[in-house]
C-alpha positions in Angstrom: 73.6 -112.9 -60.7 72.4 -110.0 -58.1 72.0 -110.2 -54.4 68.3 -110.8 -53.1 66.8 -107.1 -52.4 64.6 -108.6 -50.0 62.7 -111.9 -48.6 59.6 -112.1 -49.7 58.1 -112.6 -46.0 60.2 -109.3 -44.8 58.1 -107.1 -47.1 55.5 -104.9 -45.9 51.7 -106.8 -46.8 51.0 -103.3 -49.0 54.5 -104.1 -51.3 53.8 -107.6 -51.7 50.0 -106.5 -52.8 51.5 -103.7 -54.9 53.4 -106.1 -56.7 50.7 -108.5 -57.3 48.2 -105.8 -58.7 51.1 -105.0 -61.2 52.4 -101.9 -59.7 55.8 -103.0 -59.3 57.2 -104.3 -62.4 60.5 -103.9 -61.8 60.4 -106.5 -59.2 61.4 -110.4 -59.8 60.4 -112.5 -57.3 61.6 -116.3 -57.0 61.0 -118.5 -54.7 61.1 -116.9 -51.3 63.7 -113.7 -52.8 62.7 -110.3 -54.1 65.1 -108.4 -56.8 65.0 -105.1 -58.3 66.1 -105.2 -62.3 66.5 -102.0 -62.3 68.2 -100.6 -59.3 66.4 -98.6 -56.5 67.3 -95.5 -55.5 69.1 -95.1 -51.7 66.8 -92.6 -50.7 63.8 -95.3 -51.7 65.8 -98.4 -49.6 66.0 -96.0 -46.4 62.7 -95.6 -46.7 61.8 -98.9 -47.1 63.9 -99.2 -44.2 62.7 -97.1 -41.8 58.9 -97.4 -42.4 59.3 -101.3 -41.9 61.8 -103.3 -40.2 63.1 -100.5 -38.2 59.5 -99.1 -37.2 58.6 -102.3 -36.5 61.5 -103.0 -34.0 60.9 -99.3 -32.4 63.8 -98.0 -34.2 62.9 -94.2 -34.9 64.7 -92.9 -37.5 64.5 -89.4 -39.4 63.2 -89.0 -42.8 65.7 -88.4 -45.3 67.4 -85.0 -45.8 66.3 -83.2 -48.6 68.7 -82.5 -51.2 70.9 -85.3 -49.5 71.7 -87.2 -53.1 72.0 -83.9 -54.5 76.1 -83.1 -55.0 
């Protein structure tokens, strides 16, 4: 079984009404746990990241370098 992605109560109110419009179908939610089934990129989790819990605790952080995934 995977890790939880994300609490449900740690996601921004525009995720959790993305994914109950339908826009997000590649979320799982249980009780209280969000999982992705089919992987997330690293540049999409850093963003998730930054915009989030890190804005929200004053935590500036750069946007992601382009071409950073790119070998």
């Amino acid at each position: 079984m995977t890790q939880p992605s994300a609490r449900w109560a740690d996601l921004a109110e525009a995720s959790q009404q993305s994914y109950r419009d339908g826009g997000m179908p590649h979320w799982r939610v249980t009780p209280g746990e969000v999982r992705c089934t089919t992987g997330i990129c690293v540049e999409d989790v850093y963003s998730m990241v930054r915009d989030s819990g890190m804005r929200v605790r004053g935590v500036a952080l750069p946007a992601w370098p382009a071409g950073a995934a790119t070998p």
